[in-house]
C-alpha positions in Angstrom: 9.1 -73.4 -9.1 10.5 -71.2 -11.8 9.1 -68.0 -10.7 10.2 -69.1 -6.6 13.8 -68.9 -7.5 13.3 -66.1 -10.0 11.9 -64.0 -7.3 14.8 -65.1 -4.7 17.3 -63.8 -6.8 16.1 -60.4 -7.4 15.0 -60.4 -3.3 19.1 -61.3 -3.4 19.8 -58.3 -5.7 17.9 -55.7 -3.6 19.6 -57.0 -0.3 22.3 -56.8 -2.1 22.0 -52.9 -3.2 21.0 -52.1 0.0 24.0 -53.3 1.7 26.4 -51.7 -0.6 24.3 -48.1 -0.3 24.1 -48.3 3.7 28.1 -49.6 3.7 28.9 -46.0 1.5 26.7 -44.2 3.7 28.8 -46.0 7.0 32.1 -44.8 5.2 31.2 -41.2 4.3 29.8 -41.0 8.1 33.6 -41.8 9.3 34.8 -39.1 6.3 32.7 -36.8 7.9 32.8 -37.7 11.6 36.7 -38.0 11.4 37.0 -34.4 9.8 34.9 -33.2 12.8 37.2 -34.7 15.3 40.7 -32.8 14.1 40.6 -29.8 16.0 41.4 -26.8 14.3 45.3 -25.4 15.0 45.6 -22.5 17.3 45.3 -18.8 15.9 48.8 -16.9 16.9 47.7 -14.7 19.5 47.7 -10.2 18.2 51.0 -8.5 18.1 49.3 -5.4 19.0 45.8 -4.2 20.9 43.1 -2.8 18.2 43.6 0.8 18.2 40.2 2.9 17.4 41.0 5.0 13.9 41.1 8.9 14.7 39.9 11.6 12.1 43.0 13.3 10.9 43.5 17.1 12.1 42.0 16.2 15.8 43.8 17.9 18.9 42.8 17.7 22.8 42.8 19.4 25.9 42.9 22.8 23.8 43.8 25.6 25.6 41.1 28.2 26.7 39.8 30.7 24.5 37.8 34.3 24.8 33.5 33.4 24.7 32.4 35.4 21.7 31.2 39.2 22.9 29.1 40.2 19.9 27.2 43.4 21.9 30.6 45.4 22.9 31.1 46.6 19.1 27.5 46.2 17.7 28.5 43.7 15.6 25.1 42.5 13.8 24.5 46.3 12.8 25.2 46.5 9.1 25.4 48.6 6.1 21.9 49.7 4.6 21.3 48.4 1.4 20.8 50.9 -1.5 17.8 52.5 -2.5 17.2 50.3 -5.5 19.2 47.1 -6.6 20.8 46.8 -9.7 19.3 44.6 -12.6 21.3 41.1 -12.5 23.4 40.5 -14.7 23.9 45.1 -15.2 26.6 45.7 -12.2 27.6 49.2 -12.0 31.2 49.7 -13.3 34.1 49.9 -10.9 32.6 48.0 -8.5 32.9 44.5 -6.4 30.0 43.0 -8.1 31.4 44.2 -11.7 34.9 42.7 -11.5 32.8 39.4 -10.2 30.6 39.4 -13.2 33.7 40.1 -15.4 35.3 36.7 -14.0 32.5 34.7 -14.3 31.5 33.5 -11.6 31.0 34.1 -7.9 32.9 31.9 -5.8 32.0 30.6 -2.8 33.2 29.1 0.4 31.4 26.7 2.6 31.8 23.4 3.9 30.3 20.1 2.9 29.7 18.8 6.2 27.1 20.9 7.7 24.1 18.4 7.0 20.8 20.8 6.1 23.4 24.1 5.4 25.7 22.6 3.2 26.4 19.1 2.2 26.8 16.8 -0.5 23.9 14.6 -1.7 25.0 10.9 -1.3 22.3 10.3 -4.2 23.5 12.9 -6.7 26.8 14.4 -5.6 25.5 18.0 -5.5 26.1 20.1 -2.7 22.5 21.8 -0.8 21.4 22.9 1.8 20.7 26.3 3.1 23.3 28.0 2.7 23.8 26.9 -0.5 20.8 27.8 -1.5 21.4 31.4 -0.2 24.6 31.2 -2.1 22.5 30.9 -5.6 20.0 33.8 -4.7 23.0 36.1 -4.6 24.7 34.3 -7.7 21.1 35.1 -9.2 21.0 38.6 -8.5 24.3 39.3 -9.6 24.3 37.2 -13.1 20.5 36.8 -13.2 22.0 32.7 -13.6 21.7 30.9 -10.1 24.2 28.1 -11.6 26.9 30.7 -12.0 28.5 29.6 -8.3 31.6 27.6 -7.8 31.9 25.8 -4.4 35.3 25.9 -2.5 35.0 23.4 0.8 37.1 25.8 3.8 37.5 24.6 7.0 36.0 26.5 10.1 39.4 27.6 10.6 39.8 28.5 7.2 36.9 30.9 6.6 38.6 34.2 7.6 42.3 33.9 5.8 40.2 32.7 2.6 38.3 36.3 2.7 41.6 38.2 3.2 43.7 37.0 0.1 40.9 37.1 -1.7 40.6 32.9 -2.3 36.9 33.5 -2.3 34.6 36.3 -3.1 32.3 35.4 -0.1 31.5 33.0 2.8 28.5 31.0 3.5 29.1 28.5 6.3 26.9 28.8 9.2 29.5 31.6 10.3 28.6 33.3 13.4 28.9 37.6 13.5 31.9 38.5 16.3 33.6 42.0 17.0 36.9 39.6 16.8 36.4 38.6 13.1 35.3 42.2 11.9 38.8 43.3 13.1 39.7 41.1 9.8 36.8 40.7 7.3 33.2 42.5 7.1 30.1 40.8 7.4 26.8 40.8 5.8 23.3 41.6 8.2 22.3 38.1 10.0 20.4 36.0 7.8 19.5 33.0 10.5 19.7 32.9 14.4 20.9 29.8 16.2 21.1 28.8 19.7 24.5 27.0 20.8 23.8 24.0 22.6 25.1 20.3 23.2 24.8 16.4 21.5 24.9 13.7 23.3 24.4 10.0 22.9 20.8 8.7 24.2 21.6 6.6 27.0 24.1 9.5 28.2 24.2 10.8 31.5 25.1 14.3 29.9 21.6 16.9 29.8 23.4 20.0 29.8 26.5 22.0 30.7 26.8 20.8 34.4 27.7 17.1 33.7 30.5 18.4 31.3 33.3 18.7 34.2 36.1 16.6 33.0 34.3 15.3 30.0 35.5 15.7 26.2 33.5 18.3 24.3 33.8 18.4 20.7 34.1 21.2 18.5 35.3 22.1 15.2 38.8 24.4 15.1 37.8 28.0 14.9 34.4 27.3 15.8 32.7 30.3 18.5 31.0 27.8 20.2 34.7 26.8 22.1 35.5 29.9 23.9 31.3 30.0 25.3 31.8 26.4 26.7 35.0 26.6 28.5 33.4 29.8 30.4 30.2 28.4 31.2 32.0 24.9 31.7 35.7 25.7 32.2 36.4 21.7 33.7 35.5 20.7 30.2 38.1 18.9 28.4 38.0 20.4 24.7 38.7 18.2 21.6 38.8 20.1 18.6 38.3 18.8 14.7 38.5 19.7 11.0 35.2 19.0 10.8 31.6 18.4 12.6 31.4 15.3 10.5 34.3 14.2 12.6 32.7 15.2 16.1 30.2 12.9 15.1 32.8 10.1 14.3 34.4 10.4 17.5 31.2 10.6 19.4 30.0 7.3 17.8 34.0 5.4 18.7 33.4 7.2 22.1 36.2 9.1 21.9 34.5 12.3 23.0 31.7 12.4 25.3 29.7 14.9 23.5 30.1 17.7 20.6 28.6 21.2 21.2 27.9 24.4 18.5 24.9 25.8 17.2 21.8 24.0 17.5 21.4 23.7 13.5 24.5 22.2 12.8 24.1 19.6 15.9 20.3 18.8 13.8 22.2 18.0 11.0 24.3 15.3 12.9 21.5 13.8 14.9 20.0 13.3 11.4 22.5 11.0 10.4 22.8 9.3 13.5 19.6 7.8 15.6 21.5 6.9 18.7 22.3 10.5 19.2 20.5 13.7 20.8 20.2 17.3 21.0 20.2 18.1 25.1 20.4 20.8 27.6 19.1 24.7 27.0 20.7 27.5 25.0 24.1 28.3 26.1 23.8 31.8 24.0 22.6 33.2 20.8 24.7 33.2 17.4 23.8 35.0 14.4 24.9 33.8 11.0 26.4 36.1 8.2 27.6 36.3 4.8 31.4 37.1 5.0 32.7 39.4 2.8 36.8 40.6 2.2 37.6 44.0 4.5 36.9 47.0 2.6 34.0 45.7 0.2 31.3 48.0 1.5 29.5 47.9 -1.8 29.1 43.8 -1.3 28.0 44.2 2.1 25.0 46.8 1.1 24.7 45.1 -2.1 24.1 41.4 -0.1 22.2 43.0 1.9 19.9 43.9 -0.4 19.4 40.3 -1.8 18.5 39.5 2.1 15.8 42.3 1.9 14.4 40.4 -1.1 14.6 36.9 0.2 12.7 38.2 3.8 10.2 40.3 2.0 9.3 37.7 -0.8 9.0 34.5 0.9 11.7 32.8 -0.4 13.6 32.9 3.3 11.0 30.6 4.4 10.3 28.2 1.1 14.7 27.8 2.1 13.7 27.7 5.9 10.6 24.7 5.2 12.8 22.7 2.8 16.0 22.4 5.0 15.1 23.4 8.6 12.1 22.9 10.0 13.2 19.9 12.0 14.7 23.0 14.5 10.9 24.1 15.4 13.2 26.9 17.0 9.9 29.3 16.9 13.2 31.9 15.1 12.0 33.7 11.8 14.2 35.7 9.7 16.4 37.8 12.0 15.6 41.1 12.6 18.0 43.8 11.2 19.2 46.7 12.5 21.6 49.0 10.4 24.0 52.0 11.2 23.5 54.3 8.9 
């Protein structure tokens, strides 16, 4: 009888728990199920529409330009080299290379957003490329020290004034030979061909110069490749940049409809962007040189010397393997013609 009622109360005792732990469950439900039930207040509707950001430095509808005419003047004959190069680092006196030595260092100007010519390693912070590279093989035969080189980012725009007051002792950015710019500075032999042609996005309509009528094209300021676009496509609506890094930023916002230069330098954009493509055939052949201040004939034959070297030793294609062969252009090393 003892152990009957002993065993109701504890049945009592559970019931008991249970009914208090299903009440606190019922209550937290109504917590819960009440919160859901207050709709949230109203956001106050924008003050103003979302406005796309724009690189700084961009201008449209740029007025037309002259194509680039490199055959009227000659313009990729140079200066032969001399017989025999100096030792680096043992620059005959009185001349360019001497007073470059006797500073310290050759300075250079390039750019920093020409992916596979010049750039900045996200990784490291150095700049390479191709042109950078080239940059050290003349540092090297100048101090015998490749590391003796200090960088100075130019604009496109700013290649040629930066030659004339003497801001840099040379220019390697992907800078094209013209009759126009050896009115104003000289020009080493070619060291690389390109082929100007056009990027688009994939799913683009756009496969070459014929579906560019009242499209944006864009182009970095000061770039050759305007002037051969407005004649072959003169309906073309030209958008020009700071930058090719910022032709790609405004292709990606759709703020242009595609960007157009030198095949090489629209590589280095399609490498950073998946959703983008090199399209159409070549609109015309450009051929890079080293720029060098008017008057410095001793720099031009001395430069071209180091570009003797670099084609007759290999070292133009270990450069060419490392940073271009993505082009498969089927181009070597430029052939080189000289005027004397």
């Amino acid at each position: 009888m003892r152990s009957m009622i002993h065993r109701n109360r504890r049945s009592h005792r559970v019931t008991a728990q249970r009914l208090l732990i299903l009440g606190m469950l019922a209550v937290i439900g109504v917590l819960v199920t009440g919160c859901v039930r207050f709709p949230a207040p109203d956001s106050p509707p924008p003050t103003a529409p979302a406005v796309t950001p724009t690189p700084p430095g961009v201008q449209t509808d740029v007025p037309v330009e002259a194509p680039p005419n490199a055959e009227d003047c000659d313009a990729t004959r140079s200066l032969r080299p001399p017989a025999q190069m100096p030792a680096p680092g043992r620059m005959p006196p009185r001349t360019t290379m001497a007073d470059i030595v006797a500073h310290g260092r050759l300075i250079v100007g390039l750019d920093i957003g020409s992916n596979l010519f010049s750039f900045r390693d996200p990784m490291t912070g150095d700049i390479r490329g191709f042109d950078v590279d080239l940059s050290r093989e003349i540092t090297r035969a100048i101090f015998g020290d490749p590391g003796r080189v200090e960088f100075r980012v130019l604009s496109s725009a700013e290649r040629v004034e930066a030659l004339r007051t003497g801001a840099v002792d040379v220019v390697v950015k992907t800078m094209s030979i013209t009759c126009d710019r050896l009115r104003d500075i000289s020009f080493s032999a070619p060291y690389y061909v390109a082929s100007q042609r056009i990027l688009a996005v994939q799913n683009s309509a756009i496969t070459g110069p014929a579906q560019l009528a009242g499209k944006r094209v864009c182009s970095a300021r000061g770039a050759t490749s305007i002037g051969r676009i407005q004649s072959i496509a003169p309906q073309a609506r030209m958008v020009t940049t700071t930058t090719w890094a910022d032709c790609l930023v405004l292709l990606q916002q759709g703020q242009v409809d595609a960007v157009t230069t030198d095949d090489a330098i629209l590589a280095g954009l399609a490498e950073q962007d998946p959703w983008v493509r090199v399209v159409g055939p070549s609109l015309g052949e450009e051929y890079y040189g080293v720029g060098i201040p008017p008057g410095r004939d001793d720099m031009v034959r001395f430069i071209n010397g180091v570009l003797e070297r670099i084609r007759s030793d290999g070292t133009w294609w270990r450069m060419y393997n490392q940073w271009l062969s993505i082009l498969d252009s089927g181009y070597g090393p430029p052939l080189v013609t000289y005027r004397d």
